[in-house]
mmCIF file as Biopython writes it, N, C-alpha, C and O atoms, coordinates in Angstrom:
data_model
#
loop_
_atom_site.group_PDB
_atom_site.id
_atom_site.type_symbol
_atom_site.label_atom_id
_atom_site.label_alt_id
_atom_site.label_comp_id
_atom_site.label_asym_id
_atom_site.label_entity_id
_atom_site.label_seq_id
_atom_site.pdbx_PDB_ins_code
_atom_site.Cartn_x
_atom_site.Cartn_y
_atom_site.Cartn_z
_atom_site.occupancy
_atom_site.B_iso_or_equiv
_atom_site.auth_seq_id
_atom_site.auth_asym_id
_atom_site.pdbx_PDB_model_num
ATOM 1   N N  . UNK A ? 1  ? 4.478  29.141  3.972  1.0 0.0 1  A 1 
ATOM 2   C CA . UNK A ? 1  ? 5.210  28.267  3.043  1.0 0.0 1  A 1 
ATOM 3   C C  . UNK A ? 1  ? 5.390  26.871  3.638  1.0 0.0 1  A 1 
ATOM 4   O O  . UNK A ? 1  ? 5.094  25.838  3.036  1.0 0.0 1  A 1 
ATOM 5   N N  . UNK A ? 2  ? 5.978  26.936  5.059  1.0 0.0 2  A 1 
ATOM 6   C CA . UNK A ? 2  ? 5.682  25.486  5.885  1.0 0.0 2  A 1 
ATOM 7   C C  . UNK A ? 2  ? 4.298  24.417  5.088  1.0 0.0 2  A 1 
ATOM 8   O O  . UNK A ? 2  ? 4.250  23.363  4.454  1.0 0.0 2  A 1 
ATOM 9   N N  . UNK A ? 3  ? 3.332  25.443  5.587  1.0 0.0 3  A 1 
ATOM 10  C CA . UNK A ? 3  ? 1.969  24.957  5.579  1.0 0.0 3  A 1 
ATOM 11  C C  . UNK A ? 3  ? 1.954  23.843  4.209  1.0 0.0 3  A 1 
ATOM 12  O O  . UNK A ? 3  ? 1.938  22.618  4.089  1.0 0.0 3  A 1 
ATOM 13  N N  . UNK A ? 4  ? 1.964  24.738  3.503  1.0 0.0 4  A 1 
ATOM 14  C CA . UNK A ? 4  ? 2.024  23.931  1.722  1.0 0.0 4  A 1 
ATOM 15  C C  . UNK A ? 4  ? 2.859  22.560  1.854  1.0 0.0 4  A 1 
ATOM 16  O O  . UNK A ? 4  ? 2.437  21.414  2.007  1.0 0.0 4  A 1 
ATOM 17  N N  . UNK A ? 5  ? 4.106  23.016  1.753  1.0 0.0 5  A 1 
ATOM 18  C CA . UNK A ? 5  ? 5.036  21.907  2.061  1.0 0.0 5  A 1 
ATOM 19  C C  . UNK A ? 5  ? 4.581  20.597  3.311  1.0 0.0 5  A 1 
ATOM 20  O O  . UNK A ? 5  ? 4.737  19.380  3.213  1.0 0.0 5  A 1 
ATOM 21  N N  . UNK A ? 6  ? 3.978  21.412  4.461  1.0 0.0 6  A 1 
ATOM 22  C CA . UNK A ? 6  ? 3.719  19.969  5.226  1.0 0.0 6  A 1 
ATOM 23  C C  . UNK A ? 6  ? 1.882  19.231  4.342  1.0 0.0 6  A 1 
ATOM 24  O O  . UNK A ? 6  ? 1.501  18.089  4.085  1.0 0.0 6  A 1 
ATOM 25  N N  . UNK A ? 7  ? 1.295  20.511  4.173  1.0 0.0 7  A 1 
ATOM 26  C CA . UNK A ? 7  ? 0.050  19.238  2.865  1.0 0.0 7  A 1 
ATOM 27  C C  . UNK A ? 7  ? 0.500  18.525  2.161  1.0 0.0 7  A 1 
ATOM 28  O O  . UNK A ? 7  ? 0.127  17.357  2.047  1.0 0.0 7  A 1 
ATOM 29  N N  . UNK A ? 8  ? 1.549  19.134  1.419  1.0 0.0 8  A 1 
ATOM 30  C CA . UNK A ? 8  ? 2.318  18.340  0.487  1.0 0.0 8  A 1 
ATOM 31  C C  . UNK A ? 8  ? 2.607  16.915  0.675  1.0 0.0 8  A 1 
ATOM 32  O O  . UNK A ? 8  ? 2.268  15.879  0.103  1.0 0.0 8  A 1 
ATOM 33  N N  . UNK A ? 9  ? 3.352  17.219  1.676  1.0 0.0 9  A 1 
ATOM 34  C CA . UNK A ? 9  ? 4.275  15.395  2.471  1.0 0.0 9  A 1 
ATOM 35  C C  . UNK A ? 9  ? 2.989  14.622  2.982  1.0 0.0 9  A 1 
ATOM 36  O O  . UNK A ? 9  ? 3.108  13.414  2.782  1.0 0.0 9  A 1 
ATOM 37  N N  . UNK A ? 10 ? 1.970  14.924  3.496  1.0 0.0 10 A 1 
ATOM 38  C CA . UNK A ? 10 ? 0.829  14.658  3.755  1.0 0.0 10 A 1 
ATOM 39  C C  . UNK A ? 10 ? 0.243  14.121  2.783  1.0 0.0 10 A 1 
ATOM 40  O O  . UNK A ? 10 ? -0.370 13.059  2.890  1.0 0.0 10 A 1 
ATOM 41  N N  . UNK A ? 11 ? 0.319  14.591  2.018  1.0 0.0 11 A 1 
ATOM 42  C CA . UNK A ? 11 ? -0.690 13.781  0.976  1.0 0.0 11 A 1 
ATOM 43  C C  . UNK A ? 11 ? 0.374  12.695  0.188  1.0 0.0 11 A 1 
ATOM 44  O O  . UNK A ? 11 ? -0.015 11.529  0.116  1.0 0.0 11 A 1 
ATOM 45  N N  . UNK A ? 12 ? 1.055  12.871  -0.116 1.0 0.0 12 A 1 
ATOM 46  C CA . UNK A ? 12 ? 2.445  12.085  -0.649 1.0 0.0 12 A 1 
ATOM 47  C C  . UNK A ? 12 ? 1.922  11.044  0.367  1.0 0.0 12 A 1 
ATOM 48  O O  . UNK A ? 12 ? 1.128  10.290  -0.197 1.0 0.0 12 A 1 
ATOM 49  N N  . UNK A ? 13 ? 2.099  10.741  1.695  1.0 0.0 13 A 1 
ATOM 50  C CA . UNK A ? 13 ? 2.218  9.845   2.438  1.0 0.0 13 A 1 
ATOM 51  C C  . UNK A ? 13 ? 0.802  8.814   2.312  1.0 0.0 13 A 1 
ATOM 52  O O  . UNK A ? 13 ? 0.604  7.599   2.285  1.0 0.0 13 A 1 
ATOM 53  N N  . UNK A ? 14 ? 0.080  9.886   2.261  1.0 0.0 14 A 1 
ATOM 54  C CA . UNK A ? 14 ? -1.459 8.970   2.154  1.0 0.0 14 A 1 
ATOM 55  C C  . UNK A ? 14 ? -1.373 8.301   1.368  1.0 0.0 14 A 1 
ATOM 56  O O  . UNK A ? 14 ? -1.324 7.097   1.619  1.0 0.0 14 A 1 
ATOM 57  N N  . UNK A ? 15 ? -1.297 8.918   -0.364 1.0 0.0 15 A 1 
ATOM 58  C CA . UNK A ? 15 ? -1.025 8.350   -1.259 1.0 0.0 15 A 1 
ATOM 59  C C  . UNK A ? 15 ? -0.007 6.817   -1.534 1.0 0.0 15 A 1 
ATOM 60  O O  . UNK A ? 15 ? -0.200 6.088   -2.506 1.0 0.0 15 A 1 
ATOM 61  N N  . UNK A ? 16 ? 0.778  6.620   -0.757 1.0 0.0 16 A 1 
ATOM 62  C CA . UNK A ? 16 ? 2.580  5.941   -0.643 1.0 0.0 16 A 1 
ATOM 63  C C  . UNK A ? 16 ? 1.509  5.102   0.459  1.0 0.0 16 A 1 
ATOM 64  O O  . UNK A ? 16 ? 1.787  3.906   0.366  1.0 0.0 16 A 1 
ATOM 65  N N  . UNK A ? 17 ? 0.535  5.287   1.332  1.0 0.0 17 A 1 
ATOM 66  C CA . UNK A ? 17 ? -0.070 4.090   2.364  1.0 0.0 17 A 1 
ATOM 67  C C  . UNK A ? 17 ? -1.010 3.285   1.208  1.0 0.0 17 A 1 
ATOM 68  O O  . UNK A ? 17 ? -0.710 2.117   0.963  1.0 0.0 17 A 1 
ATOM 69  N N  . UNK A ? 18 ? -2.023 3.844   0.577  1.0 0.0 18 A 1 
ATOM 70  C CA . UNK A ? 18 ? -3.046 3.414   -0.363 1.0 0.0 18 A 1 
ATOM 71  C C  . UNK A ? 18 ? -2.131 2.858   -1.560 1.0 0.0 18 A 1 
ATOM 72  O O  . UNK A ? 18 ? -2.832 2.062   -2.187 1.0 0.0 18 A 1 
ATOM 73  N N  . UNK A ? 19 ? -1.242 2.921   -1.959 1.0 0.0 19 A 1 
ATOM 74  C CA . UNK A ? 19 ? -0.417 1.908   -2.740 1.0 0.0 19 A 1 
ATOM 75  C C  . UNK A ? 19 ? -0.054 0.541   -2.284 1.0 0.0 19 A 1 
ATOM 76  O O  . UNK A ? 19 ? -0.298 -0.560  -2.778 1.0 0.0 19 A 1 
ATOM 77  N N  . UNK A ? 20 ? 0.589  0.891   -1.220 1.0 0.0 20 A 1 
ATOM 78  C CA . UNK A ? 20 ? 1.032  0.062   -0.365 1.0 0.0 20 A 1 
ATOM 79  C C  . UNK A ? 20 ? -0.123 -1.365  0.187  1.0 0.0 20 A 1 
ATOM 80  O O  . UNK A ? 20 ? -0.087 -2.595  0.209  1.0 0.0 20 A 1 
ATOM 81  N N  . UNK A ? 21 ? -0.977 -0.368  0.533  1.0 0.0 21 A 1 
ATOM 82  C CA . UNK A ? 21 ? -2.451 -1.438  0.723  1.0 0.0 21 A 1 
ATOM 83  C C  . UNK A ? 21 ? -2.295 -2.233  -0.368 1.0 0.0 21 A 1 
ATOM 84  O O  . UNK A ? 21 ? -2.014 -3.430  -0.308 1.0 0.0 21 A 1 
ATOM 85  N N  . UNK A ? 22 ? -2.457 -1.654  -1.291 1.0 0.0 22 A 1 
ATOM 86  C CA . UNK A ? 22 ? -2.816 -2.466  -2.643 1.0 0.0 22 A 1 
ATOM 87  C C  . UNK A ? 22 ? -2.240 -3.511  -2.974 1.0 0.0 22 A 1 
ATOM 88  O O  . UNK A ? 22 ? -2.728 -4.467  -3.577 1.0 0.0 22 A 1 
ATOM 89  N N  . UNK A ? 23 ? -0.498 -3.285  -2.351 1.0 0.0 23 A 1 
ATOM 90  C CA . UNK A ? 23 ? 0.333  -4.357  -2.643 1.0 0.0 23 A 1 
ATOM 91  C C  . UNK A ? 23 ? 0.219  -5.525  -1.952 1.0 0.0 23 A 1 
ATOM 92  O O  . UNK A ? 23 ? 0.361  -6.678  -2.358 1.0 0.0 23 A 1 
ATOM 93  N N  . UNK A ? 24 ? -0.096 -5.049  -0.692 1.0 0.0 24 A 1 
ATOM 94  C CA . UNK A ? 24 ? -0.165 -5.693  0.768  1.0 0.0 24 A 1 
ATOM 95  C C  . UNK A ? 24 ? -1.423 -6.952  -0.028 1.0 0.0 24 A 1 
ATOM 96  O O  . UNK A ? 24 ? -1.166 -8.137  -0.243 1.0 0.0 24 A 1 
ATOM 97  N N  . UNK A ? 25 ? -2.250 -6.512  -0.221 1.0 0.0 25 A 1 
ATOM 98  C CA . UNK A ? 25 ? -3.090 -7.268  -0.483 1.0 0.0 25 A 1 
ATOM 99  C C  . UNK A ? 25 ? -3.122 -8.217  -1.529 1.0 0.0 25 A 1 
ATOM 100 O O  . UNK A ? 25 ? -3.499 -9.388  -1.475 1.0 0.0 25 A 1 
ATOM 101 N N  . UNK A ? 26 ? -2.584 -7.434  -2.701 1.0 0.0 26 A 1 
ATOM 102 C CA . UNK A ? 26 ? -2.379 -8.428  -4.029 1.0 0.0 26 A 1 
ATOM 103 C C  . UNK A ? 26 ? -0.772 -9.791  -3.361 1.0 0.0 26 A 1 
ATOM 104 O O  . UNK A ? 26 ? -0.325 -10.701 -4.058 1.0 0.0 26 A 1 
ATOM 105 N N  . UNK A ? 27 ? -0.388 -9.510  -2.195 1.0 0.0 27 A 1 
ATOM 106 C CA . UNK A ? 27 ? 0.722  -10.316 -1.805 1.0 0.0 27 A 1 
ATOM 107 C C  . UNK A ? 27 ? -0.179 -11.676 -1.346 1.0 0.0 27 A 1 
ATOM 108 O O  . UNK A ? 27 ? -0.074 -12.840 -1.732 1.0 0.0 27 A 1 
ATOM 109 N N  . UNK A ? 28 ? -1.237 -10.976 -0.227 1.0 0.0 28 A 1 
ATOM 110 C CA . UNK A ? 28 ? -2.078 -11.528 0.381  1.0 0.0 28 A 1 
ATOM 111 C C  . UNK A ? 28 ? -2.868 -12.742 -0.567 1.0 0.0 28 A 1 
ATOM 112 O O  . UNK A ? 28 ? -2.920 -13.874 -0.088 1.0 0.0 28 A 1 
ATOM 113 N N  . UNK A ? 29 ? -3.352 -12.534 -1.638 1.0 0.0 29 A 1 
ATOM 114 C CA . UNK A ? 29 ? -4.171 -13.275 -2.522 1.0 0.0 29 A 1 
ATOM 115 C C  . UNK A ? 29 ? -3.118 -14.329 -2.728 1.0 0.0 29 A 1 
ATOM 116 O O  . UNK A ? 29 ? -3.117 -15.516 -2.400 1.0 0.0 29 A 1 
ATOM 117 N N  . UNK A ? 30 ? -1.956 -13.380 -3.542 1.0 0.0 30 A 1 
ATOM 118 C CA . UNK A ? 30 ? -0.504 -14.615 -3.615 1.0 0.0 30 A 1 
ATOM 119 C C  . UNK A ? 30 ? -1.007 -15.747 -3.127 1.0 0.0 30 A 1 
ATOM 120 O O  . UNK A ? 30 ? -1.753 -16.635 -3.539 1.0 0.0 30 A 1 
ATOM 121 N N  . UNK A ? 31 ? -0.330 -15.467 -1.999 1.0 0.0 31 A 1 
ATOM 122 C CA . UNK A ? 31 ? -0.066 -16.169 -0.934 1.0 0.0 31 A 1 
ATOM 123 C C  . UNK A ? 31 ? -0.968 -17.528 -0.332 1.0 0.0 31 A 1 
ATOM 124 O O  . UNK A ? 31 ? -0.614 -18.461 0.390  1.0 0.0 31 A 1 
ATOM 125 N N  . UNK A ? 32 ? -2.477 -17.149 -1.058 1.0 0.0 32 A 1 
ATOM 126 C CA . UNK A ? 32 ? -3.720 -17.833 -0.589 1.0 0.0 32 A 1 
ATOM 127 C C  . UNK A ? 32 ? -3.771 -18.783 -1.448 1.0 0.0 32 A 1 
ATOM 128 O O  . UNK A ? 32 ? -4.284 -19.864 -1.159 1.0 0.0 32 A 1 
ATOM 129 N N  . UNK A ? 33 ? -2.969 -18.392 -3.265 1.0 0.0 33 A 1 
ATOM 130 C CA . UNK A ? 33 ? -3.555 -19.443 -3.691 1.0 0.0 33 A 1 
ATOM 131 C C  . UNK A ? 33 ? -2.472 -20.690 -4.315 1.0 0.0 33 A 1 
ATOM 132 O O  . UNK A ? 33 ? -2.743 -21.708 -4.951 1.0 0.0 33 A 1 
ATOM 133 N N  . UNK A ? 34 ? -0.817 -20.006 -3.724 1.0 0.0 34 A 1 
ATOM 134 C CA . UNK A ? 34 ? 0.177  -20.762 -3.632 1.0 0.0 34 A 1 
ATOM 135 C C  . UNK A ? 34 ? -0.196 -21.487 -2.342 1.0 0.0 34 A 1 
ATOM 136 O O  . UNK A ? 34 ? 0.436  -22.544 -2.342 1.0 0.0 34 A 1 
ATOM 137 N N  . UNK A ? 35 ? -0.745 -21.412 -1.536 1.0 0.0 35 A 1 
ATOM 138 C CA . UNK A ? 35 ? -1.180 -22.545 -0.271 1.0 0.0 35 A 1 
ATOM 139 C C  . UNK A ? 35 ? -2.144 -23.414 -0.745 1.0 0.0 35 A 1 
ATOM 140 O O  . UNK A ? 35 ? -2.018 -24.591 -0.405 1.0 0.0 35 A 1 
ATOM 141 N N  . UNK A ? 36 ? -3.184 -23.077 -1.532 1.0 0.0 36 A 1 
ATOM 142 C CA . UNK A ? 36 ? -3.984 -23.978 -2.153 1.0 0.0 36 A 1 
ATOM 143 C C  . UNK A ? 36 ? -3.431 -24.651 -3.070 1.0 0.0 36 A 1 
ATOM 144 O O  . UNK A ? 36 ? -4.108 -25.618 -3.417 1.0 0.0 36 A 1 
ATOM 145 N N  . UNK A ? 37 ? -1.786 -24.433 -3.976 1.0 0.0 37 A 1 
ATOM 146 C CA . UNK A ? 37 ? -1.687 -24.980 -4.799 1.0 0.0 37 A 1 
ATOM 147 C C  . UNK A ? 37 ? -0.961 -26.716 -4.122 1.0 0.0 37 A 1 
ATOM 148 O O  . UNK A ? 37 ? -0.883 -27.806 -4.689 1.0 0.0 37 A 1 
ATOM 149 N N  . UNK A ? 38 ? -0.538 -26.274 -2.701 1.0 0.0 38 A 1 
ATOM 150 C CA . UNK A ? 38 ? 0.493  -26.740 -2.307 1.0 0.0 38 A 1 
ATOM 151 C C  . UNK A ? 38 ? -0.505 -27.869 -1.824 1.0 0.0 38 A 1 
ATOM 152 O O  . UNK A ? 38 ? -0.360 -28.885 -2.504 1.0 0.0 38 A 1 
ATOM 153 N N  . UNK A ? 39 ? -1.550 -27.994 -0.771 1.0 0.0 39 A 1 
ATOM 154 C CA . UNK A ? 39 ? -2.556 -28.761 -0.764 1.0 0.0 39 A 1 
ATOM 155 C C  . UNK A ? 39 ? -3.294 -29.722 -1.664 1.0 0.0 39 A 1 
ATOM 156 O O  . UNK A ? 39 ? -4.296 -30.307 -1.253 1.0 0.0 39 A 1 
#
């Protein structure tokens, strides 16, 4: 029963990193083209 439960949180977590990327990055673009605006 452990077992299940720790795949579980495991994959939850992967999932919760690969979001996160996503955000990370769409911040990243932000960020690139409020500096270009500022220039």
């Amino acid at each position: 029963a452990l077992k299940g439960t720790n795949e579980s949180l495991e994959r939850q977590m992967r999932e919760m990193e690969d979001a996160f990327g996503v955000e990370a990055a769409n911040c990243q673009d932000n960020i690139a083209r409020l500096q270009e605006e500022i220039q």
